[in-house]
Structures are given as C-alpha cells and as structure tokens.
C-alpha positions in Angstrom: -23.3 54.9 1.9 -21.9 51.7 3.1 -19.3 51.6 5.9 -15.4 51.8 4.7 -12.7 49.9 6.2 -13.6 50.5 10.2 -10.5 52.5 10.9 -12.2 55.7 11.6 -12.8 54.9 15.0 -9.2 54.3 15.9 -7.7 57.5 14.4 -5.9 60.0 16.6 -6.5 62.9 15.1 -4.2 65.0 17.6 -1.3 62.7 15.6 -2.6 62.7 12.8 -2.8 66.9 13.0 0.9 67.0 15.1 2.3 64.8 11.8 1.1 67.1 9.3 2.3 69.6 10.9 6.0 68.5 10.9 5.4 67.4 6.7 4.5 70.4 6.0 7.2 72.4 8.0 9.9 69.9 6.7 8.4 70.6 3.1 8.8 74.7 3.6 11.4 76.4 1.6 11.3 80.1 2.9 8.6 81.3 0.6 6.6 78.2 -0.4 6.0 74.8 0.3 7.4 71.6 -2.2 4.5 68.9 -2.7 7.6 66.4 -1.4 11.3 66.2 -1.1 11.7 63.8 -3.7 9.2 63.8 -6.4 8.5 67.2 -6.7 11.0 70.3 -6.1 9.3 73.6 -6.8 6.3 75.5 -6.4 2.8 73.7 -7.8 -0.4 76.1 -8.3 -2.9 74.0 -7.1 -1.2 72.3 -4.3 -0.1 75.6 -2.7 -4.1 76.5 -2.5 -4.5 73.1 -0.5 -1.2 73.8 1.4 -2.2 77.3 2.4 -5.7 76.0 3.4 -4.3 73.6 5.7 -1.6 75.6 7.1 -3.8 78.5 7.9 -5.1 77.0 10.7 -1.4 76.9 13.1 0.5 79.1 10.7 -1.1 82.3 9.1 2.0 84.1 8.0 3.3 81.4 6.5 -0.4 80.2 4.8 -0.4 83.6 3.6 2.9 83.6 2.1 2.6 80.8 0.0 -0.2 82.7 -2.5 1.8 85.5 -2.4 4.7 83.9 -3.5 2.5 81.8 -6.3 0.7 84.9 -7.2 4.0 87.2 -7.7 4.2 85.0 -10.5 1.2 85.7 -11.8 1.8 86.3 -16.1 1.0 89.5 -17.0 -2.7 88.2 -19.1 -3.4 87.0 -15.6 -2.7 83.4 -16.3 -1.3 82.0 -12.8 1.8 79.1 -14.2 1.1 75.5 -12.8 4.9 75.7 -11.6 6.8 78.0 -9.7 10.6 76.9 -10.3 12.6 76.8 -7.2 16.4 78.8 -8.2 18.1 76.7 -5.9 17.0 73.8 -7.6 19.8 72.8 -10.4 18.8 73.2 -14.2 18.4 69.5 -15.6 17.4 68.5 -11.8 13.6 67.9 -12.9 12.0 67.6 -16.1 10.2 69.6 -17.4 12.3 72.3 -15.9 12.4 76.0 -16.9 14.8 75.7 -19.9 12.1 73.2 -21.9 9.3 75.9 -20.7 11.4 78.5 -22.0 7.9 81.0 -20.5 10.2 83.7 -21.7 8.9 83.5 -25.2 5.7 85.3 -24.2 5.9 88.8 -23.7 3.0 88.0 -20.5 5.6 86.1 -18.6 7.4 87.5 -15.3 10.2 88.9 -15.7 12.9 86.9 -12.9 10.8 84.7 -12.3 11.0 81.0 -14.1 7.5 79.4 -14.9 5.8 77.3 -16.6 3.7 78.3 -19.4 0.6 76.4 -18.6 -2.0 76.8 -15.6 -4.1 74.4 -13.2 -7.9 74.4 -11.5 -8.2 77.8 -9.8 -8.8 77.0 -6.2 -7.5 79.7 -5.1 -9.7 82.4 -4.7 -11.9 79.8 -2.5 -8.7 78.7 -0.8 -8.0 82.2 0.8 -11.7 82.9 2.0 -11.3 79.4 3.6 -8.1 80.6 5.0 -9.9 84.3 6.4 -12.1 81.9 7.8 -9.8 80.3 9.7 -8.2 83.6 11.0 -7.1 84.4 14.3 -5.2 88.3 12.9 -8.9 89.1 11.4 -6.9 92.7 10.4 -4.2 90.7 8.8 -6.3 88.8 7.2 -8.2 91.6 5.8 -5.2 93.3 4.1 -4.3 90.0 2.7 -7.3 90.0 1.1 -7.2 93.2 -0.3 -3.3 92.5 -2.1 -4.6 89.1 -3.2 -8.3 90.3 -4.9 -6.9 91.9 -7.9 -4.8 89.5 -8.7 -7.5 87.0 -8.4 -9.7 88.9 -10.4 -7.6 88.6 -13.1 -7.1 85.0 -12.8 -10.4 84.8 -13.5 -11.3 87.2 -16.3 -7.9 85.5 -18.1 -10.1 82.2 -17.7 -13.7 83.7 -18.6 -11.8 85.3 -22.2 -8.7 84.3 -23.4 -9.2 80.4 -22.3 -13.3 80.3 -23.4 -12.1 78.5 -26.9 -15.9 77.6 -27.6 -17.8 80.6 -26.7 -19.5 78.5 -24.1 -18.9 80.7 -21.2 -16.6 77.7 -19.7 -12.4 77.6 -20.1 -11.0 74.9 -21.8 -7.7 73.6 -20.9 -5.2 73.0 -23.4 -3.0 70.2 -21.4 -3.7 67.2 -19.1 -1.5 68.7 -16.7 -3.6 71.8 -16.7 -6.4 69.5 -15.3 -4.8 68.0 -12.4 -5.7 65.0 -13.3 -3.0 64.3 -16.1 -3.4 60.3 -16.1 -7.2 60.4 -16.6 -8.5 58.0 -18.6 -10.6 60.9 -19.6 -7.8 61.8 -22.0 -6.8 58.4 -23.7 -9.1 59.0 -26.5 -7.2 62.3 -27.7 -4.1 60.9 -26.6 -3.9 58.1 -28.4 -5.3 60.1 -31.5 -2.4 62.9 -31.3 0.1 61.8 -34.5 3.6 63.3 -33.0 6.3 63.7 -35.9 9.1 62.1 -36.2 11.7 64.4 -34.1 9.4 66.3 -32.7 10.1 65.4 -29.4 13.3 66.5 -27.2 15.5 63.8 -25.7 14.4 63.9 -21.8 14.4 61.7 -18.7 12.0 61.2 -16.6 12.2 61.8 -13.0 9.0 60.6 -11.5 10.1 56.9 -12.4 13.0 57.4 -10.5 11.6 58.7 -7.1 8.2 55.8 -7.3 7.4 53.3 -8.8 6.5 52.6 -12.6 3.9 50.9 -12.5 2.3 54.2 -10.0 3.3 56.6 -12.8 1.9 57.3 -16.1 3.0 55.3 -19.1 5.5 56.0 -21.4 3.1 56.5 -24.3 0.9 58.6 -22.1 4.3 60.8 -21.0 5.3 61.1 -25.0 1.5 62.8 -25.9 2.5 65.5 -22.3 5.5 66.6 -23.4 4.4 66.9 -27.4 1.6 68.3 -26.1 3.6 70.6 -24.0 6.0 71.4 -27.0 3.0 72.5 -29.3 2.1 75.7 -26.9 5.8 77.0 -26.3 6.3 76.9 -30.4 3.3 79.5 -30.3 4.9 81.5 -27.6 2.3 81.1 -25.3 -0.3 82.3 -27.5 -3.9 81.5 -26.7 -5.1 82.4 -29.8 -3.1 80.5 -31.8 -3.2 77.3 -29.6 -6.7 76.8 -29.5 -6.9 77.2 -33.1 -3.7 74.6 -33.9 -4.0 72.1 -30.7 -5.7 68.8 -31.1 -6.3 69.0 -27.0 -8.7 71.3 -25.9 -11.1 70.3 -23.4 -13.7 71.4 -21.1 -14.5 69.4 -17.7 -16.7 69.7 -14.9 -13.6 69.7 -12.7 -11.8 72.4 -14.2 -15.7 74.5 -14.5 -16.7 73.8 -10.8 -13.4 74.9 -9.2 -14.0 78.3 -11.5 -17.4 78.5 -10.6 -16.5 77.5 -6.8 -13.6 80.2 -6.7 -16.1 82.8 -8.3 -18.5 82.3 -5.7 -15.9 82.7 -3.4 -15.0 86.1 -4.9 -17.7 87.6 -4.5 -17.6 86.7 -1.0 -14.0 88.5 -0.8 -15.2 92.0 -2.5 -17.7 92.0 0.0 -14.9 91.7 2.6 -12.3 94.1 1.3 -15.4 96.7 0.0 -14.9 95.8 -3.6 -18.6 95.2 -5.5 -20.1 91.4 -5.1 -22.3 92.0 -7.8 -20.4 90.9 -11.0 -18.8 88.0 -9.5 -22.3 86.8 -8.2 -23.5 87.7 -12.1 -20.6 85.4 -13.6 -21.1 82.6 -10.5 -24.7 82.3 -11.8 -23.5 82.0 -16.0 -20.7 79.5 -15.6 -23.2 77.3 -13.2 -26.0 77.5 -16.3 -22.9 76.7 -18.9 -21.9 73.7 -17.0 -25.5 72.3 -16.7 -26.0 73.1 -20.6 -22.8 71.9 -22.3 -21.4 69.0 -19.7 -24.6 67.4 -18.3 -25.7 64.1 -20.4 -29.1 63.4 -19.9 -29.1 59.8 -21.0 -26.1 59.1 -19.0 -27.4 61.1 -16.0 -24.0 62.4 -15.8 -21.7 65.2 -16.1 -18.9 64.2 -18.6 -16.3 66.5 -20.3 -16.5 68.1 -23.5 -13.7 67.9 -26.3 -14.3 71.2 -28.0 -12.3 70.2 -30.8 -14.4 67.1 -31.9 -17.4 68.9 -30.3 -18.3 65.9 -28.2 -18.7 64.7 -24.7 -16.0 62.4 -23.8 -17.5 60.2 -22.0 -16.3 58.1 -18.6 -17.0 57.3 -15.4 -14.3 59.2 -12.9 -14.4 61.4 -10.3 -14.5 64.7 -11.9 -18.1 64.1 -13.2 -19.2 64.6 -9.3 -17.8 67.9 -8.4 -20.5 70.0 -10.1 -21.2 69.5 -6.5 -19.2 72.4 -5.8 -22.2 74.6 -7.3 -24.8 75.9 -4.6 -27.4 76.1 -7.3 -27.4 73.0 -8.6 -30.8 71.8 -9.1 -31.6 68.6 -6.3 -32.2 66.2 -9.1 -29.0 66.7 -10.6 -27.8 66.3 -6.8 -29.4 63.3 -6.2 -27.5 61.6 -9.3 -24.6 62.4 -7.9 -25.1 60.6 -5.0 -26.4 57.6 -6.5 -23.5 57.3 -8.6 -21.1 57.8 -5.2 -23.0 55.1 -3.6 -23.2 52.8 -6.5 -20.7 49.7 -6.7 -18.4 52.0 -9.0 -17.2 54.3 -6.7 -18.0 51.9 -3.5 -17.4 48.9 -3.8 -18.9 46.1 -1.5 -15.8 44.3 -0.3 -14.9 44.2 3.5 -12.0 46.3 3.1 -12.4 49.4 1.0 -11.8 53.5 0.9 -13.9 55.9 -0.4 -13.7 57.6 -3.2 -11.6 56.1 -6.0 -11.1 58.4 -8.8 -12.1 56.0 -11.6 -15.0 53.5 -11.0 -13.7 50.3 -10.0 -16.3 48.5 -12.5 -14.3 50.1 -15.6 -12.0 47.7 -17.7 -9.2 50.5 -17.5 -9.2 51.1 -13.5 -6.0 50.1 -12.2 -6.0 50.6 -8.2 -2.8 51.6 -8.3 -1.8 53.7 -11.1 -1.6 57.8 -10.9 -5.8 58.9 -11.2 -6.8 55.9 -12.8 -8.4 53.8 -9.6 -6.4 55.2 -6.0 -7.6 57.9 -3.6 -6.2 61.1 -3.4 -6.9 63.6 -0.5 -7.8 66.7 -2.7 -10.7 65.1 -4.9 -12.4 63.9 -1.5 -12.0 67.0 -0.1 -13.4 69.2 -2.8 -16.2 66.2 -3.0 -16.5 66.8 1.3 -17.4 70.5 0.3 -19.8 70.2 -2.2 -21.7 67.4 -0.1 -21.8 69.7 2.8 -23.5 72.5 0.7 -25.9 70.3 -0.6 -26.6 68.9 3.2 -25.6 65.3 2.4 -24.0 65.4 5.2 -23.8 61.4 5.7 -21.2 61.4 2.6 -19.6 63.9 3.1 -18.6 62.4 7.0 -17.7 58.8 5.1 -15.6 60.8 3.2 -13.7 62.6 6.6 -13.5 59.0 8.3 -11.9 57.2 4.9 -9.3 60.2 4.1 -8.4 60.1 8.0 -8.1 56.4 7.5 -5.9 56.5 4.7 -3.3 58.7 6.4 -3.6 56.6 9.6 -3.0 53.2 8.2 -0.5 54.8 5.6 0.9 58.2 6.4 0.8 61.5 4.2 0.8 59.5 1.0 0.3 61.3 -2.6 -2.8 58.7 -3.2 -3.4 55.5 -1.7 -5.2 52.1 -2.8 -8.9 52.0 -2.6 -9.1 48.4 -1.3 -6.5 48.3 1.2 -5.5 51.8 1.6 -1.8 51.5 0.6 0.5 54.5 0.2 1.4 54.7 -3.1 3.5 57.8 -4.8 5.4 60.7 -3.0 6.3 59.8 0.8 5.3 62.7 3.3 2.9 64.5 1.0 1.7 68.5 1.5 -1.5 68.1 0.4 -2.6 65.1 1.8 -1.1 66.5 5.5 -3.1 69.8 4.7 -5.5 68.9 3.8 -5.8 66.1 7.1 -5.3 68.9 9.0 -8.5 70.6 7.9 -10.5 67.6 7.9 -9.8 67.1 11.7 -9.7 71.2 12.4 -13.0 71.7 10.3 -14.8 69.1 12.6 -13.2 70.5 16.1 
C-alpha cells in the first residue's frame, strides 16, 4: 500500500490516548456514554460497542456498564434498539425522539425504557470478548460475561429468524440507519425509487443541520426516504413479519453479515469462557460465512456487493462495506487477495501527496463527495473493523497503514466524527466517542 500523508511519525500517542480519555469521560452520562454533546444526545447501539471497547482498557466498570445499560433495553424478541433515549433529555430536543418511535406499539418493547424500534450491526458480542481481553479483574470479567451471554444469544437468534427475510441464512435490514451507514450511496437506488404519499410524512426539524454543517449531512431528499421509511415499520407495530412483506427496503450487506458472522465467532469464544457449549455458535459462524460467499460475492465484479432482497438483485457499488467480509477467518485467500487489490487500487488510495486511508466510497466514483456523511470521508470505526480483518488474514502491512492514517487523522484534527480523505479535515461532531475509543485501542493494541 502506498505511504499516507507522513504524519504517523510525529503522533504522540501518550496525547493522543490522555485526549481520548478526557472525550470520553466528558461524554459519560452515569450509565452510558453520548456519541457527542451536540449532535447526538442518547445512547447509540453500535457506538456504545466501540466506546466500551476503548474504554475497557483504563475504565472496566465503567466499559462494562455501558452494555449493560444498552442491553437492559434489549426488546423482549431479542432485538437490541439502535437508540437508547436519555430521560433527561427534553421531548422535541432531537428528532427522531421517542414520541415519533412510539416502540410502545409492540408488545416486545421494554417497559420504562424509551427506544427506538429499529436495530444496528451487532458488534457487540465481539466488543465484550475484546473487552475480557483487555481485563485486568479477570473474575469480574467473567461474571460479566456470564450476565451479558444470554442476552447476546438472543441478539443473535432474533437476527438468524425473525430478520432472515430471504431464507438465505443472512438478516436483512429494513432501514439505512439499521446499517450504519445511512448516507451510502448503496441505498440511492431504493431511495430514489420509494413513492412517499402525499401527507404521509410528519412535520419535523432536523437537528443534525443545526449542530454541522449541511453540506456534511445527508440531503433533504435522502432525510424524507429515513423518516418515511421509518414511519412504514411503526404503522406495523414493530412487526417483522409484516414489514418485510410490505417494505420496499429490505437489504442484505456484507457489512451488516460480517459483523453477525464476526460477533458469532466471538460467541462461541464466550461460552467457552462462561462454560456455556461453543459448539452451535461455531455451527452457525461456519453457515453465515458460506451464505455471505453464496448470495453477496459477484464473480465478474470480484466483489462483495449487497443484495436488495426485494428486487432480488445485487446492488452494486464500490464502498467500503464490500471489504469487511474480511472479518471472516475462513474466507478463502483468493477472495482475500481481491480485497486487497481493491484497498490498494487508486479507488480507495489515491496517489496524491496528501491522502488518508480508507475512504468509505471510492474516490474514482462520480457520486464521491469527500466531505459528505459515508459518501467519500474516513471514519474511525470502518478502518478499525477493516484493521481486524487484515490482521486475521496476516496482511499485516494494511492493516499498520491503517493504525498510522486513523492516528493521523486524530492528530492533525482531533476526535472528529469522520474526516477528509485528502487533507484529513475534521468534519461532523466535535470531540467524538468513537473515534477517541477507538484511538485509544489502536495505540493500546500496539503497546
């Protein structure tokens, strides 16, 4: 891989780690951790896996606090909300809030607890092994472990049957925002497809646009087809069965499928731990890693691409998320070695003087925009889940380019939510929990 901007050399990781630190204990809010201050006021499912991950290694009672927190809001089908709504947060304070979610509508829903009604990538399960990992209270650990299993467990088997909408042995999500990657251009096609009635969406305000800029954010347009989208699975209640056969999104992406297959793994590393049986976890690891190979690898493209399970199509485009079936131990070299080609390849490294590994949408495509939420910047999360799979496949020469650009980023820039991948600007959220977290274990990781 060619040589990013040369920054790496200059970083001070003790600064960069003593930083972090202080975001993430400004962020804290007693039982959880915000993404930011500004932008983003309660409790997000994904980020708290990163958070936890990164915290784990100063702060283990807090770390561990953060999935409890996330997971006593587990719905009772096992579905784990994208959002956690903070109480002391005012209603009409952040859109969508809990009164447009209305999760009380399904019977599944906690009780006291305000959610969402939709979920996220389930990074969890190999968030808290990576968190045992890091464990100085081994004991502590252990019984952490053993309250969070079961409730991981049924993360997953809600996953494996209520969300497998094609039979495919792979969930589909049934949002953008259930990908993490809500701006994709992966999603445009549907997007612009979706025909939203007259009146059938509620007056709201957008919040985002107030806290960064515009042109960051997602457009208009693109914010209409979320929040119809949105609208569609509350009027079912909540109702799987009824969404997937009514929705015109349901998709199935090698992002969403490796973290699954990546937690599962991970599972059955944890039974072995708290004397639970490996076995089925190991069985399932090994069926979702042959599903994602059969249904999301395109042969002519030499690429993983995401299936729309409604049209029964690949969509295809060239972003990040085709590159973490990396996250699979078994996947076969030459599917490995594609990968990496297309990493190194002018699309995701470009051959300018000043550049930072990896953008999340090749820099060759008419639609990247270096600045606009996953549609061209750099966030910390992809590259780290990219920095795993490389390191399990032994490449370890991209996965250290990786380490030395993220570090990069947040020393030219500070804990930004994504940054440019040409001159590394901050872009989004100030003082960002993932991106400090996730710093943290890049440095920590490589002690």
């Amino acid at each position: 891989m060619k040589t990013p901007h040369p920054v790496g050399a200059d970083v001070d990781e003790v600064a960069i780690v003593t930083a972090a630190q202080h975001v993430l204990d400004a962020n804290w809010i007693g039982s959880s951790t915000v993404p930011s201050r500004s932008l983003y006021p309660h409790q997000w499912s994904w980020d708290s896996a990163f958070i936890a991950v990164g915290r784990s290694w100063y702060d283990e009672p807090r770390a561990q606090l953060e999935l409890v927190t996330l997971f006593n809001a587990q719905w009772a089908n096992g579905m784990v909300p994208h959002i956690v709504f903070n109480p002391a947060v005012p209603d009409g304070a952040y859109f969508p809030g809990p009164d447009f979610w209305d999760a009380g509508r399904s019977a599944n829903a906690p009780r006291g607890i305000r959610t969402s009604g939709i979920t996220q990538p389930p990074v969890h399960a190999a968030a808290a092994l990576a968190m045992h990992r890091h464990a100085v209270d081994v004991d502590g650990s252990v019984a952490f472990l053993r309250h969070l299993y079961p409730r991981l467990v049924a993360q997953h088997a809600y996953l494996a049957t209520a969300r497998d909408a094609a039979g495919i042995g792979l969930p589909a999500i049934v949002h953008p925002w259930e990908s993490g990657l809500d701006n994709s251009p992966l999603w445009d096609r549907t997007l612009a497809g979706l025909v939203i009635p007259s009146g059938a969406l509620p007056p709201y305000r957008r919040f985002d646009v107030e806290h960064a800029d515009a042109e960051d954010r997602p457009t208009d347009a693109a914010y209409d087809g979320f929040v119809y989208l949105a609208c569609r699975y509350r009027d079912v209640d909540y109702d799987d069965r009824a969404l997937l056969a009514a929705t015109e999104f349901v998709m199935t992406g090698p992002l969403f499928s490796s973290i699954h297959l990546w937690s599962t793994h991970a599972l059955a590393e944890i039974a072995h731990i708290v004397g639970a049986d490996p076995a089925p976890h190991r069985e399932a690891a090994e069926a979702i890693g042959s599903a994602i190979v059969r249904n999301l690898w395109d042969e002519r493209r030499q690429t993983f691409d995401p299936l729309n399970v409604r049209a029964g199509a690949r969509e295809p485009e060239d972003t990040i998320v085709s590159f973490l079936p990396l996250l699979d131990p078994a996947l076969p070299t030459r599917l490995v070695d594609a990968i990496c080609a297309d990493l190194e390849s002018a699309c995701f490294h470009p051959d300018l003087p000043t550049h930072f590994v990896v953008p999340t949408y090749s820099v060759e495509s008419p639609g990247f925009d270096r600045r606009r939420y996953w549609r061209g910047p750099v966030w910390l999360n992809t590259n780290w889940l990219l920095w795993h799979g490389l390191r399990q496949h032994g490449r370890q020469d991209l996965a250290q380019e990786i380490v030395r650009s993220s570090l990069g980023l947040v020393a030219l820039s500070g804990f930004r939510e994504y940054f440019d991948p040409f001159d590394g600007a901050g872009r989004g959220s100030t003082d960002f929990s993932w991106s400090a977290a996730l710093a943290i274990d890049f440095v920590r990781s490589g002690a």
